[in-house]
MIDOSE-1310 file (N, C-alpha, C; in nm, 2 decimals, decimal comma, always signed):
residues 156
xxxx	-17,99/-8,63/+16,43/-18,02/-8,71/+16,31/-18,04/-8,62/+16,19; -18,00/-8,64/+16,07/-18,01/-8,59/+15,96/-18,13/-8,53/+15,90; -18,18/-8,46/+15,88/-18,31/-8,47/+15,80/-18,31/-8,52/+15,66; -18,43/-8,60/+15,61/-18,47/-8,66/+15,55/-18,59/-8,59/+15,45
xxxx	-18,59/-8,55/+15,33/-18,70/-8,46/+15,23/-18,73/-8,60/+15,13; -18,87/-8,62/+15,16/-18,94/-8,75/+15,07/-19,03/-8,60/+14,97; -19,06/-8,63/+14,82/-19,12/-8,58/+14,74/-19,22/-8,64/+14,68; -19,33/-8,61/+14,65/-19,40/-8,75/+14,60/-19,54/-8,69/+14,50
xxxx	-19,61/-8,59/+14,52/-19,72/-8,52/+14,43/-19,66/-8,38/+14,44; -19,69/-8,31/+14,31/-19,66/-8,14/+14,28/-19,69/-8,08/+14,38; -19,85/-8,15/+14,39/-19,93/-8,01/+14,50/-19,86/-8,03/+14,68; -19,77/-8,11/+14,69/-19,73/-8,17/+14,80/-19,59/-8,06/+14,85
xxxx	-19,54/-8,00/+14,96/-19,43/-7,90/+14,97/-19,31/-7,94/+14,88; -19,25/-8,00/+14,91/-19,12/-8,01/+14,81/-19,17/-8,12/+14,61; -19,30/-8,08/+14,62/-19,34/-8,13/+14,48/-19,29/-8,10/+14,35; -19,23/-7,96/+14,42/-19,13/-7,94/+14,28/-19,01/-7,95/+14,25
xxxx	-18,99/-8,03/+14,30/-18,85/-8,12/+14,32/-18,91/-8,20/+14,19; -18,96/-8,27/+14,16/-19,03/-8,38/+14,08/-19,04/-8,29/+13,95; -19,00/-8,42/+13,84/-19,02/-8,37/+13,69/-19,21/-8,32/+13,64; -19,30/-8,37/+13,76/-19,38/-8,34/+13,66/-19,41/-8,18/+13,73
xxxx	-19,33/-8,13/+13,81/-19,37/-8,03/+13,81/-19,37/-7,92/+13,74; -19,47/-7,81/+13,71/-19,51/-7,73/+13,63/-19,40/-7,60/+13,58; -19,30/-7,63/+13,58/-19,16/-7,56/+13,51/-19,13/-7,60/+13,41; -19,14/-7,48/+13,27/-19,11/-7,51/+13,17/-18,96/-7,50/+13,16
xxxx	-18,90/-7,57/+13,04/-18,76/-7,55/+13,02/-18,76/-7,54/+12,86; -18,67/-7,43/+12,82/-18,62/-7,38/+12,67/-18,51/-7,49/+12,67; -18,53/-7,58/+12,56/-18,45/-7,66/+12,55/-18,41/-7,66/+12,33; -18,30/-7,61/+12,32/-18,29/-7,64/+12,15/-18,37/-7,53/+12,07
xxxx	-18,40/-7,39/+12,12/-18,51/-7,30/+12,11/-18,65/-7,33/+12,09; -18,69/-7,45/+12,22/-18,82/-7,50/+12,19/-18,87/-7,51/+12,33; -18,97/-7,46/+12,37/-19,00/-7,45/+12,52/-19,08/-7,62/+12,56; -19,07/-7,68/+12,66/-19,12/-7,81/+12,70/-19,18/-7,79/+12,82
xxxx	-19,27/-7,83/+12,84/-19,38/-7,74/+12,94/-19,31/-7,81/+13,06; -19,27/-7,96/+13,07/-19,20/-7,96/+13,21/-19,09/-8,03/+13,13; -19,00/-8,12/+13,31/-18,91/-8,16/+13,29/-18,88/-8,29/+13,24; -19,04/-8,35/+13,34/-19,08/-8,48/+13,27/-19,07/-8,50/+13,08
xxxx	-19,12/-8,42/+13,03/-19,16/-8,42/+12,88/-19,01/-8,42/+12,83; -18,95/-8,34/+12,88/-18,81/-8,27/+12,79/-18,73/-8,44/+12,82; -18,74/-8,48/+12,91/-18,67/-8,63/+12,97/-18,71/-8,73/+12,86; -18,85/-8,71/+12,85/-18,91/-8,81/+12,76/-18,84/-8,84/+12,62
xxxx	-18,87/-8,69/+12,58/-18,83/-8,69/+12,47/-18,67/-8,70/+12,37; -18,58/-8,69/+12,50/-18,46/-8,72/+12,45/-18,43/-8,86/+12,46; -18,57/-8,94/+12,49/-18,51/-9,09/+12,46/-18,51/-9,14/+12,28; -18,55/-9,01/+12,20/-18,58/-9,05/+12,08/-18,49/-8,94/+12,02
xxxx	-18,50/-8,99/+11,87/-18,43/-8,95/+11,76/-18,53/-8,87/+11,66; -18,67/-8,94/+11,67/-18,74/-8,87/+11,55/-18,80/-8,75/+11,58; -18,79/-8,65/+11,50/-18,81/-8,53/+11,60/-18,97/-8,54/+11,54; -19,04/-8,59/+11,49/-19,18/-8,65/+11,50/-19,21/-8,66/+11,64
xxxx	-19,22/-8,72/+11,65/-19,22/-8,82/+11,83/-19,15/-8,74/+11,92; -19,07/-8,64/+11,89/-19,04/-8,57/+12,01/-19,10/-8,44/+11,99; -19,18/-8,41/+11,89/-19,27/-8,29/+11,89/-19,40/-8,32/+11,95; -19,44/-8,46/+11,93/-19,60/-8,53/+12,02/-19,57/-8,47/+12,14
xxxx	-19,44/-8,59/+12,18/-19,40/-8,56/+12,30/-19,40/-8,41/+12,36; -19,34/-8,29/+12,31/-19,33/-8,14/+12,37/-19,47/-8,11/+12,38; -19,54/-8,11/+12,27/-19,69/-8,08/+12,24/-19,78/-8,07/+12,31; -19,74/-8,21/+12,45/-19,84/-8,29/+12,51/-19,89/-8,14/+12,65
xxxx	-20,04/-8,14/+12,68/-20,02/-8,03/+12,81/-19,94/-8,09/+12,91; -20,00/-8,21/+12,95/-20,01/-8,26/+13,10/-19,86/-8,34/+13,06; -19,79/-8,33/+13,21/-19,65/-8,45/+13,20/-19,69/-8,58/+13,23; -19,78/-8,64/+13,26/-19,84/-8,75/+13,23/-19,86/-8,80/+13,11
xxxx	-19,94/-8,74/+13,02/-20,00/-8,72/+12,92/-19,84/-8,69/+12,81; -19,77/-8,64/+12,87/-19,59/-8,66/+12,72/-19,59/-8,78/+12,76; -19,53/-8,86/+12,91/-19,50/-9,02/+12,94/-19,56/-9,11/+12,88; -19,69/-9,10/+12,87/-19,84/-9,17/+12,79/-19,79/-9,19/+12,66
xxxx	-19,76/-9,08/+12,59/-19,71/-9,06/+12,42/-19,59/-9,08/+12,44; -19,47/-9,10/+12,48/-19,36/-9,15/+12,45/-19,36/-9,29/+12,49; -19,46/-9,33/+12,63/-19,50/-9,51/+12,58/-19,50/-9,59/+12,50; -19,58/-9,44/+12,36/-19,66/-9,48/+12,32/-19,59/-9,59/+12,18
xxxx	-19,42/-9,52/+12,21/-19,32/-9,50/+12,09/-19,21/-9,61/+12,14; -19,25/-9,69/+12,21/-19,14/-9,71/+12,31/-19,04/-9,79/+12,23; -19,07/-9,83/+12,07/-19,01/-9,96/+12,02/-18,92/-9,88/+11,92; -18,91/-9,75/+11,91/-18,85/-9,64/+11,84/-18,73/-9,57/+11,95
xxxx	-18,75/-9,59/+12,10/-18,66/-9,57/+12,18/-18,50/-9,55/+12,15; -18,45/-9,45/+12,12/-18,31/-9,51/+12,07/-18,19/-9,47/+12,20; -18,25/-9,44/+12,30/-18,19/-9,44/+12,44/-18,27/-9,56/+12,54; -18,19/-9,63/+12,61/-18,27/-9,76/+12,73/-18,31/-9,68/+12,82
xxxx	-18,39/-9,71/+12,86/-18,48/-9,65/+13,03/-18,37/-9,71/+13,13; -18,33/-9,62/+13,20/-18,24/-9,66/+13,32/-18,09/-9,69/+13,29; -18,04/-9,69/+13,20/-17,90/-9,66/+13,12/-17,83/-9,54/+13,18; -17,69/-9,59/+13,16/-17,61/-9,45/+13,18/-17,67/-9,32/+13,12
xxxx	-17,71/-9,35/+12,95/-17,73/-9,25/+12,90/-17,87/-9,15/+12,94; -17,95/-9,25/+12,98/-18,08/-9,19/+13,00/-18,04/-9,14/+13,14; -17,97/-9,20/+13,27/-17,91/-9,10/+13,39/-17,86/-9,02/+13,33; -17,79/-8,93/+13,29/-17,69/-8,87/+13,21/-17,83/-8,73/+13,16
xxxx	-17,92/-8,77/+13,08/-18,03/-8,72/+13,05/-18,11/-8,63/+13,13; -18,10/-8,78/+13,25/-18,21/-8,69/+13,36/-18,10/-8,59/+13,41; -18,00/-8,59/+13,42/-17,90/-8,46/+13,53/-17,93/-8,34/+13,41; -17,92/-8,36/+13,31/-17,89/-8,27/+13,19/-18,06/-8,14/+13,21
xxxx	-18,18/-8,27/+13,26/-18,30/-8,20/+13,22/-18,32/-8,10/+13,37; -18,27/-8,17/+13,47/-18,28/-8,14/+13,62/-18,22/-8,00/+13,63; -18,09/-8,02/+13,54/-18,02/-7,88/+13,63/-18,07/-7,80/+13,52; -18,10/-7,80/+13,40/-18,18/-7,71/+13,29/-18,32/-7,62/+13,37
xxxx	-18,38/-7,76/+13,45/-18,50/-7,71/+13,53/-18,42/-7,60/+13,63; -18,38/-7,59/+13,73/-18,27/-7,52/+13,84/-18,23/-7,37/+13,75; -18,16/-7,41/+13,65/-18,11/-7,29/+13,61/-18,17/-7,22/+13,57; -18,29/-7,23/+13,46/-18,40/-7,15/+13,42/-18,48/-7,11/+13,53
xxxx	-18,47/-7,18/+13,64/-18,56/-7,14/+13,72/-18,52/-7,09/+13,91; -18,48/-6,97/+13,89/-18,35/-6,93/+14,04/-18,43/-6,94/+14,13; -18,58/-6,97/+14,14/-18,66/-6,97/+14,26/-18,65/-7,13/+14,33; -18,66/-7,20/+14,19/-18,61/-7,35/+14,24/-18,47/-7,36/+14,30
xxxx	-18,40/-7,32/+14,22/-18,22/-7,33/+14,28/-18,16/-7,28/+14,39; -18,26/-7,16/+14,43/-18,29/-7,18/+14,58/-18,35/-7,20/+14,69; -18,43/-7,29/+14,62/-18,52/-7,39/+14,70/-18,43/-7,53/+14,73; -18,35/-7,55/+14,62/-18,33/-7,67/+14,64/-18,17/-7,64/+14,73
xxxx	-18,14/-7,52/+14,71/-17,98/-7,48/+14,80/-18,06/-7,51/+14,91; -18,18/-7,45/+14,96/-18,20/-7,39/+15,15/-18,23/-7,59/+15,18; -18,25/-7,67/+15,13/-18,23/-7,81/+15,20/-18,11/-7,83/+15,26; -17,99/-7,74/+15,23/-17,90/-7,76/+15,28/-17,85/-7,91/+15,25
xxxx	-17,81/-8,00/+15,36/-17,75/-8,11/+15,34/-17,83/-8,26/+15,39; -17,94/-8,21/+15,34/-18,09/-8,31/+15,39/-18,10/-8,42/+15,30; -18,10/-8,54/+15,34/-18,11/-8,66/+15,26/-18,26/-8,66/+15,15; -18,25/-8,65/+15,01/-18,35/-8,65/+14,94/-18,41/-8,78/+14,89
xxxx	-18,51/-8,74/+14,88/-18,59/-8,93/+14,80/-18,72/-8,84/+14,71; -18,73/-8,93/+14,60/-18,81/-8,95/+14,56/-18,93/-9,07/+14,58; -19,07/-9,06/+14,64/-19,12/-9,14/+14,76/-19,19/-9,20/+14,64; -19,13/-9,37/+14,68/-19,22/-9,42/+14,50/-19,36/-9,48/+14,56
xxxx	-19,38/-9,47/+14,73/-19,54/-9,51/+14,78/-19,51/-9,65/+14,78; -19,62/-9,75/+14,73/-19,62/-9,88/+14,73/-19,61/-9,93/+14,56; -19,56/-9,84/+14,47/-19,51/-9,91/+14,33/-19,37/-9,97/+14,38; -19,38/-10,10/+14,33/-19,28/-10,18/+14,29/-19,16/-10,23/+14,20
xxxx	-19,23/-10,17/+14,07/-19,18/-10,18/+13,98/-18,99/-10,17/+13,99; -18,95/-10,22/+13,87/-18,79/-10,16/+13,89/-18,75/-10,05/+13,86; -18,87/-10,00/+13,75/-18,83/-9,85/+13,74/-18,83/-9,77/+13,88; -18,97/-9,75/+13,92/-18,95/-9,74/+14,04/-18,90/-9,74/+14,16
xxxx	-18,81/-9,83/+14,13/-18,70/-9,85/+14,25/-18,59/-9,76/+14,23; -18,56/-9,80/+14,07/-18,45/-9,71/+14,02/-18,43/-9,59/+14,06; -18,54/-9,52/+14,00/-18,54/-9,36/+14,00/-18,61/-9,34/+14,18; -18,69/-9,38/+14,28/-18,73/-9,35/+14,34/-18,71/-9,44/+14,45
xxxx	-18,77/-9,43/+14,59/-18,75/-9,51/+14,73/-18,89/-9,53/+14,78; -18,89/-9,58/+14,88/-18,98/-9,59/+14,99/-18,92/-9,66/+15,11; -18,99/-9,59/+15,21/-18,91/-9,61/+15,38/-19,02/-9,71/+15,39; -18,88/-9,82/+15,45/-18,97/-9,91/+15,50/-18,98/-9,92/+15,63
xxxx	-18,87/-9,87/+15,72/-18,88/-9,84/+15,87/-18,79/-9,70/+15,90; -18,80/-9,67/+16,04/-18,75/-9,51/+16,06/-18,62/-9,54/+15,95; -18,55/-9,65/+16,02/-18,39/-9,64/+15,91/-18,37/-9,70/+15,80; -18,46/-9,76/+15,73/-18,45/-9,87/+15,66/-18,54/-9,79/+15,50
xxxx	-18,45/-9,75/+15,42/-18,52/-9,73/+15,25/-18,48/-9,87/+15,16; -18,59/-9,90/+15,08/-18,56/-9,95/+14,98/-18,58/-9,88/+14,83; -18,46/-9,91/+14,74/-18,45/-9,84/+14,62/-18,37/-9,77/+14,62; -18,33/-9,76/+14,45/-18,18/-9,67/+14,39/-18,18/-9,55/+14,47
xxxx	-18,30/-9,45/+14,39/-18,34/-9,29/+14,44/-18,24/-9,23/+14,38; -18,23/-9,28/+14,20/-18,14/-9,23/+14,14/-18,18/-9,02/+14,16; -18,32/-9,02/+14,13/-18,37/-8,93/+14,14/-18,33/-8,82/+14,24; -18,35/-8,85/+14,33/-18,29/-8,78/+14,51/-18,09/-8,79/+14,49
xxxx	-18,06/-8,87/+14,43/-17,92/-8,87/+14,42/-17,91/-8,74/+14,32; -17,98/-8,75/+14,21/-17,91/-8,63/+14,11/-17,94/-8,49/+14,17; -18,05/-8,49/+14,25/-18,10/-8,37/+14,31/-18,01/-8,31/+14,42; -17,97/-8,39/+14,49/-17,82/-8,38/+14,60/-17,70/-8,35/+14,51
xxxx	-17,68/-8,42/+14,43/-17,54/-8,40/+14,34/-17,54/-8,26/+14,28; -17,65/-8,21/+14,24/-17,67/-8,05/+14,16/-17,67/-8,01/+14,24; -17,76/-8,03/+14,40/-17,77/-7,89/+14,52/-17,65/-7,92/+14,56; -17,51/-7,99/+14,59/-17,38/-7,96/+14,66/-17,31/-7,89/+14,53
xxxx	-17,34/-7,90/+14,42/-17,26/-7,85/+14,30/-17,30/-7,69/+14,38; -17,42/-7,66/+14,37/-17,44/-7,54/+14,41/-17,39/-7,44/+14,52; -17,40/-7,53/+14,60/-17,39/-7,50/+14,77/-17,18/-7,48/+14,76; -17,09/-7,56/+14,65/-16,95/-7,54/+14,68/-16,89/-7,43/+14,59
């Protein structure tokens, strides 16, 4: 049977797989404390709102403030473009960081999810999963998809 890598809190073993983990990325000669934030922030135009957003410590706390903006949005949440965004911020994270890129090569060819727990939501679904029996996930796991798609980029 395949192996299976669910991700779900930082402090958790494969937690840095997840945007809020604590890897900065130089993005535009501007450092963004994680991946979360740098994601956030290219849903906007005003570089106001995308300096809150970089500013923020915690990657909770950029999501919170780019909420905050949400009606200034000039990219849709879950859009081609914003997919497109997240591979852009993911492999940014990887490459700046060769300890991840080989963390995420040694999974080898292991089915990835992002574990959305018991959120419901459709974002949630989108970007993340939850097993609902040994064979049985529900949700996109666009997330776990782009993470597989950069680790075979890697691995060929």
């Amino acid at each position: 049977m395949k192996k299976s890598i669910w991700f779900k809190k930082v402090a958790e073993e494969y937690g840095w797989m997840g945007n809020m983990a604590p890897y900065p990325i130089k993005f535009d000669g501007k450092v963004w404390l994680t991946s979360e934030a740098l994601f956030q922030g290219m849903r906007y135009d005003d570089e106001e709102i995308k300096e809150i957003i970089r500013k923020e410590k915690s990657p909770m706390g950029a999501k919170m403030k780019a909420k905050r903006y949400q009606d200034q949005m000039v990219v849709i949440p879950m859009s081609p473009q914003d997919v497109e965004n997240m591979k852009k911020c993911v492999r940014m994270k990887f490459e700046q960081h060769p300890e991840l890129k080989r963390a995420l090569m040694n999974t080898k060819d292991a089915d990835i999810y992002e574990d959305i727990g018991n959120r419901n939501g459709e974002r949630h679904k989108f970007w993340g999963a939850k097993k609902i029996s040994v064979n049985k996930v529900e949700g996109h796991n666009m997330m776990g998809r782009i993470l597989m798609e950069i680790r075979d980029e890697y691995l060929s």
